[in-house]
N, C-alpha and C positions, 0 to 999 in steps of 0.2 A: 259439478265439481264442488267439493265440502271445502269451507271457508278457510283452513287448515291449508287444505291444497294449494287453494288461491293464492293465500298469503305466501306461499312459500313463491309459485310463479312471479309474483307481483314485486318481491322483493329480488327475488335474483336478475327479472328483468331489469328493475330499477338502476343495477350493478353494473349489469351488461352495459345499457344504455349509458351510464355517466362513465364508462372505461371506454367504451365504442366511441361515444362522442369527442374523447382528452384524446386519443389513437388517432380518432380520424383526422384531427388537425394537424397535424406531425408526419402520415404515414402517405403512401400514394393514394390517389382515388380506386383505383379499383379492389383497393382490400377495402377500403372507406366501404363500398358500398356491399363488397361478401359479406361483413360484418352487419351490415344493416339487415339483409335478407334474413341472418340469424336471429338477430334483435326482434325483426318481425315475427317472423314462426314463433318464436316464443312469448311476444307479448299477446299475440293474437291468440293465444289459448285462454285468456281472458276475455281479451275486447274484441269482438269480429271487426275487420273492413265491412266495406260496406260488399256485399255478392254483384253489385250489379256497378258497373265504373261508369264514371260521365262522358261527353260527347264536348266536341265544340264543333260550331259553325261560323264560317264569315257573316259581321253583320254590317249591312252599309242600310242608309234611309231607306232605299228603295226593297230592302228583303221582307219578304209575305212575313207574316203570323206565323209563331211557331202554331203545329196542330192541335195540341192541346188547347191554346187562346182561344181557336179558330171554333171550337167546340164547344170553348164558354159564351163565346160570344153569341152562338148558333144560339142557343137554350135560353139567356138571357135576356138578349133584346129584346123578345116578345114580353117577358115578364115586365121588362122598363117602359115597353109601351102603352102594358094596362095601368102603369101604376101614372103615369104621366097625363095618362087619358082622366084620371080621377082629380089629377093635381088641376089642370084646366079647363075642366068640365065638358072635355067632348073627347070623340074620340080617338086616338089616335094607331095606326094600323101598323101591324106589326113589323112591317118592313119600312117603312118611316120612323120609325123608333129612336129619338133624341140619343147620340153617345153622350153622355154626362158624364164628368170628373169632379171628383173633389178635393180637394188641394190643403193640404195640414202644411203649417211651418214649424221649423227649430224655433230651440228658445230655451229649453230643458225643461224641468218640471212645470214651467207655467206654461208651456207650449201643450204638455201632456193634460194638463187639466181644461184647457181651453178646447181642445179637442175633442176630450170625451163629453167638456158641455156640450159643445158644437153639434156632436155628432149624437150625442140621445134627444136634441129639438129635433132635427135633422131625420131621426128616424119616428118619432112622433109625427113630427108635419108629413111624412110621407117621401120624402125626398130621397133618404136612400135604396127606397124602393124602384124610386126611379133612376137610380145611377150605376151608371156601366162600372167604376175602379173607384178607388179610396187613393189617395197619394200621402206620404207622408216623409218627412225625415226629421231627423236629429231627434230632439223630447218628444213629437208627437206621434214617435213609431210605438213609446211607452202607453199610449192609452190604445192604438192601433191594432197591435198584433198582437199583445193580451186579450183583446174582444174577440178576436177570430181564434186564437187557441185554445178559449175560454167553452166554445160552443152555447154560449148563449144568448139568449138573446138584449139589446142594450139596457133594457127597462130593469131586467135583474144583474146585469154588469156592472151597470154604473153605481152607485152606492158599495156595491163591495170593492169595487175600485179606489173609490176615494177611501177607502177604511186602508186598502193598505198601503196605501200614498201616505196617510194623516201617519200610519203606524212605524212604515219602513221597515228595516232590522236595528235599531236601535231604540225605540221605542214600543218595542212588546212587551207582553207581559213574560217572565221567568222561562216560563214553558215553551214559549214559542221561540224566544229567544235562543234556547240551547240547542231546540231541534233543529234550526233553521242553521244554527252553529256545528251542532254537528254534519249536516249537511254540506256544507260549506267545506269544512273540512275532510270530509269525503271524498267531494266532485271535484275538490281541487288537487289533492292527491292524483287523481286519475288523469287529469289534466294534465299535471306536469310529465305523468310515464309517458302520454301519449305525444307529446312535445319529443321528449328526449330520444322517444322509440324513431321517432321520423326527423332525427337533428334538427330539429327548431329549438330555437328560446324561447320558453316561458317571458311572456311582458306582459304588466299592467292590464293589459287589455281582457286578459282571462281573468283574473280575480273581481275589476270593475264589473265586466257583462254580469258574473254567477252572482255579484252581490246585486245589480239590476235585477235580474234573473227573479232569484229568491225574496226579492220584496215587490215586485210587480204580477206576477204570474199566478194563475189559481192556483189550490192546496192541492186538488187532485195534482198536479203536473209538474209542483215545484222539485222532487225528487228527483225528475228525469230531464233535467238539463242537456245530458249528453246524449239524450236518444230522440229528443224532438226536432226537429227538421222543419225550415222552410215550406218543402212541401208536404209538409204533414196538416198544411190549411189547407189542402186540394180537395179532400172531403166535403168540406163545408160548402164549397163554392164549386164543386164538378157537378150539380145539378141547377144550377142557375140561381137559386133562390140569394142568392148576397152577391153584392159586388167585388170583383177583384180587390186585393190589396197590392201596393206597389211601396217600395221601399227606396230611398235614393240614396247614392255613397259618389261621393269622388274621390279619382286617383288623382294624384299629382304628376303632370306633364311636361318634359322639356318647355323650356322659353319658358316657366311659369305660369301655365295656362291647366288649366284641369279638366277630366277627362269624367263625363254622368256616366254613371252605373246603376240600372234599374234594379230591381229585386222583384222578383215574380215569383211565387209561389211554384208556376213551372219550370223557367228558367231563369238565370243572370244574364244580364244583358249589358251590353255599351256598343252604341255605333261608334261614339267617341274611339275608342279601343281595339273595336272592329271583332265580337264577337258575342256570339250565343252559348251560355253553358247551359247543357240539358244531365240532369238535376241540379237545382241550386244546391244542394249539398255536396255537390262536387269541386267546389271552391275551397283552393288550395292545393289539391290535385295537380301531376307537374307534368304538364303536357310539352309536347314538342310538334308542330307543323299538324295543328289541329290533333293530334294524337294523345293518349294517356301515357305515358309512361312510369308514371308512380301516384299510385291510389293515395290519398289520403282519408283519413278517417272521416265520416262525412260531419260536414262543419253545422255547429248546432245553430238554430236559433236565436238560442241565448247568447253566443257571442254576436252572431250580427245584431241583436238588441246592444251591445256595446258601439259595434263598430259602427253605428248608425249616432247614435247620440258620444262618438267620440271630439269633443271640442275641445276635451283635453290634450291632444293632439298638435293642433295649431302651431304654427311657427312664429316667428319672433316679427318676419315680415308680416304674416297674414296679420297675426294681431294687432298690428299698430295700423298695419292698413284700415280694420275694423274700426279702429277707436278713435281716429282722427279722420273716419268718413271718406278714404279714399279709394280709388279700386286697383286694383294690383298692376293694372297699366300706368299709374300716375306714378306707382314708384319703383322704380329701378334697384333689385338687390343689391347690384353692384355697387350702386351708393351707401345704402346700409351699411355692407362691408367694410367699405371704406373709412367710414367714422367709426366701425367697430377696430379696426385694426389701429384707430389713432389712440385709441385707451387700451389699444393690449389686449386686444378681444379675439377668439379665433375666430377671421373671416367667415368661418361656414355655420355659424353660431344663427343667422338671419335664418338658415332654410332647416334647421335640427327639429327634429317633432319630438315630443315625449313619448318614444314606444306605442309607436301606432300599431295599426293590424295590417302586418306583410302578407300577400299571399303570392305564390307561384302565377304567374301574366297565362290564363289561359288564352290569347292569342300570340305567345312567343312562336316565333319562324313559322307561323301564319302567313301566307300570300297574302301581298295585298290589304293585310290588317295595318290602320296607322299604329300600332304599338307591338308590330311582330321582334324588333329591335331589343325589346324590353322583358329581363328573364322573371322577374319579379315587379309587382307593384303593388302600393301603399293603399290601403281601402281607409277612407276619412269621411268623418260626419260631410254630409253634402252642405252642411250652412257654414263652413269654409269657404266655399264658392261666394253663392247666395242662398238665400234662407227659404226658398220656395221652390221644391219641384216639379218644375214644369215640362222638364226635358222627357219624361214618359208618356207624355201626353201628346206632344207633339212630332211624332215620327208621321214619315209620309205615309206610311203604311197601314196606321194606328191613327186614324183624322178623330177628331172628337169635335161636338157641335156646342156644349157649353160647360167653362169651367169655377166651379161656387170656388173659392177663392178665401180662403181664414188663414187669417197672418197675425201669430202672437209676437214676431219678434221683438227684439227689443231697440233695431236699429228706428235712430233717429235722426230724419222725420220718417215718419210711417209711409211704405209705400216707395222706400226705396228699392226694397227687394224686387217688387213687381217691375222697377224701371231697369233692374240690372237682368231679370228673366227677358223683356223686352230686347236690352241689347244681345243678350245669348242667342235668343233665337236670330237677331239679325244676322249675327258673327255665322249663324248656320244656314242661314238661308231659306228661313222658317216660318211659316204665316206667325203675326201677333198681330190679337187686339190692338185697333191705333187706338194706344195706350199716351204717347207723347208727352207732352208737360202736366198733361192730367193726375203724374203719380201724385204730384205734390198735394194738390185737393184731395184727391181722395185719401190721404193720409189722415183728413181733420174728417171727415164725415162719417155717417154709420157707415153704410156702404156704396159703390159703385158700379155702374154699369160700364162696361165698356161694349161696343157694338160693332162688330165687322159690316156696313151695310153693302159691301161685294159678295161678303158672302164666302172669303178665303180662308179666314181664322175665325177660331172658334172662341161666343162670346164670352165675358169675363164677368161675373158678380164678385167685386170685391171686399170683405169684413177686414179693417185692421182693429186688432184688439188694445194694441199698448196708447190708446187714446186720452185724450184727457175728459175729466167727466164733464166737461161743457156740451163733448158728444152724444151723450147717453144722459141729460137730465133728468127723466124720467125715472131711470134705473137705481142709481143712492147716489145722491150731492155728494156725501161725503168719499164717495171712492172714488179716488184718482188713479187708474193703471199706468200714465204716463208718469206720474210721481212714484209708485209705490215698484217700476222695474230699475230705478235707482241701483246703483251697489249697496248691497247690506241692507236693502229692505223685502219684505216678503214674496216678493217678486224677479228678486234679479235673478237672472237666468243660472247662476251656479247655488242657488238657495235649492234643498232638497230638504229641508223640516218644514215642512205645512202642519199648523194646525188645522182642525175641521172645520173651524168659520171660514178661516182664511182658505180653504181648499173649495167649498162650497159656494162662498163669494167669486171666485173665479171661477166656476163652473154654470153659477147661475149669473153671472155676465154672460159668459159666453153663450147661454142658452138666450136669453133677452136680444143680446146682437143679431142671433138669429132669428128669431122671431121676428124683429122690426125687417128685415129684408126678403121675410120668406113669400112676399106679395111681389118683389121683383123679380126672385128667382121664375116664379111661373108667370110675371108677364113676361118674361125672357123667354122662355119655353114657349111661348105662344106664337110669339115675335119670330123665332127660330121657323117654326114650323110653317108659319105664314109667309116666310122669306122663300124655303126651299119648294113650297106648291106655286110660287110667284117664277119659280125657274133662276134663282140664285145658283151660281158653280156650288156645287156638290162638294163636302169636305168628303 
């Protein structure tokens, strides 16, 4: 179709769509939706659906590996048991093969620099050679799922990384600046038909992700926003050679309480929720009693690069809960409320997000799903909850035997996050590291060991990074991370202008951090291994 053409579809859809949309709030539902099936035929002369529709299943603890996992894992383990057998000098057989995790925290841009230090020591020492999955959420999904869309390998990742962290879209030069603006305004033109074509509102959330999108992503790929997919990393990792990547999002839950949402390259997942989508791009998709009933356009990557570091999001309770250190059980909205209502405030002001990311409940009138009740829910950065995803690591079904553990938050004392995953898993009924009053220490040190000697949960190397430099003497007297994630200093977690020092210095921390602990990580490996030949309960 000549560009001529296009434009003429593109704009009369446009028409349609915003007369369809003002009609359908006024008119009954079933011309609501005749008219939408029009809307569709005609936009889709443009934009395909996707040919192939998504699936849901019931997910409780107890449900196997989807088959695709079940395949990575087959191919894999072997590969993490040669590289393991190197890390502690003997060897290790393939079906003994350590499950390893590695655990990213939120934080936003300093989270994403810490991560990608983290993880180019991490793949020099050898380590991610030996690990089964990557975990991340909120800032450090930004150093994460660029490396794996990226196709290459860290050593040439990393440095082109930081250039366009230092550069962003605001700091380019002319040229790059327009292109990336025309861009912009392209992708988001299409965005909004494709919103309007499927009656949704256009929110915040789509212009945030495409301007992430466009300053985090390679140049090959920054064009096609709307066509890269979740699982379009199954390439990279359907041969074994790299570990899974994992993504964390919360819903918001009656009573207050929140619901993990995993992100798999194969599928979405939440036992919370009580459901498997197969493809992750099938999100938003409006299903009924495990069923599709309305396709939606398959949801890009680069929006869930928003919805993952959405902390813009946050409500009025979560935030204060954050900031005066308490957990959402200690306070009661209905108090909130109530002080809101004595200045003239509207009650529901406590729980109001800023234009988060709604999608369609792929377990709505789901049997048996805890959220079949529910026609719609909110997908939110997961360090709303807490700032460490540990919930994909710990399914009954999905045991893992040791988890290296980097935590940039900026909550203080450090180490509180590890002690609110603790209480999650107890709330679930879920092995954890006895962790206990230890978070507190381990917030002031390089890092920590925690050690199951039953043999039920799987061990914990802990790194926190927002330290004070009394931790790291060795590394620059003069930097202080617990001083410098401050508001308004080059560190606080809504800072997104890095200079190069300043981008480099926190990456070569984060490399150093790891360094000094990467002698525990494999006497933990050792430890593990000599546990489970001693006849330890099998995770």
């Amino acid at each position: 179709m000549n560009c001529r053409v296009g434009a003429r579809f593109g704009v009369a859809g446009l028409l349609l769509c915003v007369c369809g949309y003002s009609w359908g709030l006024t008119t009954a539902d079933k011309v609501k939706w005749k008219l939408r099936k029009v809307q569709l035929a005609l936009y889709t002369r443009l934009d395909k659906l996707p040919a192939k529709g998504a699936t849901v299943e019931l997910l409780t603890e107890k449900s196997p590996l989807c088959d695709e996992e079940v395949r990575f894992r087959r191919l894999r383990l072997p590969k993490c048991a040669k590289a393991q057998g190197k890390l502690i000098g003997r060897t290790v057989a393939a079906n003994s093969a350590l499950k390893v995790g590695i655990i990213f925290s939120g934080g936003g841009m300093r989270a994403c620099l810490v991560a990608l230090g983290a993880l180019m020591e991490l793949a020099e020492l050898g380590i991610i050679d030996a690990s089964l999955a990557i975990g991340g959420l909120s800032g450090s999904t930004w150093a994460i799922i660029p490396w794996y869309l990226s196709e290459k390998p860290m050593a040439k990742f990393y440095d082109e990384h930081i250039k366009r962290i230092v550069s962003g879209l605001l700091l380019k030069n002319p040229g790059a600046l327009m292109r990336d603006s025309a861009n912009f305004v392209k992708i988001m033109t299409k965005i909004v038909a494709r919103r309007l074509t499927l009656w949704e509102k256009p929110t915040i959330i789509d212009p945030y992700s495409l301007l992430l999108w466009l300053s985090l992503v390679d140049d090959k790929i920054r064009g096609e926003y709307l066509k890269m997919t979740l699982e379009g990393i199954l390439p990279r990792i359907r041969t074994g050679d790299m570990p899974a990547p994992v993504m964390s999002l919360v819903a918001p839950l009656p009573d207050y309480k929140y619901g993990w949402v995993d992100c798999w390259p194969w599928a979405i997942e939440s036992t919370d929720l009580g459901f498997r989508l197969t493809p992750p791009s099938g999100l938003g998709s409006e299903f009924e009693a495990g069923k599709e009933v309305q396709r939606h356009y398959a949801v890009p990557v680069g929006l869930l690069l928003g919805a993952w570091g959405s902390a813009v999001s946050v409500s009025l309770y979560e935030a204060l809960g954050k900031t005066f250190g308490a957990l959402p059980t200690k306070i009661k909205p209905s108090a909130m409320d109530e002080q809101l209502r004595n200045f003239g405030i509207p009650a529901t002001l406590s729980q109001a997000r800023f234009l988060p990311l709604a999608v369609s409940n792929p377990a709505y009138k789901l049997a048996g799903a805890p959220s079949e009740s529910m026609a719609t829910v909110m997908m939110l950065d997961g360090g709303i909850n807490y700032c460490l995803g540990f919930p994909p690591f710990e399914r009954e079904s999905r045991p893992f035997d040791l988890l290296v553990v980097v935590d940039a938050s900026g909550d203080v004392p450090m180490g509180l996050n590890l002690h609110q995953a603790a209480l999650d898993a107890a709330a679930h009924d879920r092995p954890f590291a006895p962790v206990g009053d230890g978070w507190r220490a381990a917030g002031e040190k390089p890092f920590t060991v925690f050690f199951d000697e039953t043999g039920q949960a799987p061990a914990i190397v802990y790194f926190p990074a927002s330290v004070t430099n009394a931790v790291h003497p060795d590394y620059d007297k003069n930097f202080n991370p617990r001083k410098e994630i401050a508001p308004f200093r080059f560190m606080d977690t809504f800072n997104f202008l890095y200079t190069k020092d300043q981008a480099y210095k926190l990456t070569d921390f984060a490399r150093h951090m790891i360094k000094e602990g990467a002698g525990a990580i494999k006497s933990t490996m050792a430890k593990i291994l000599a546990q489970k030949k001693g006849g330890a309960a099998p995770r």
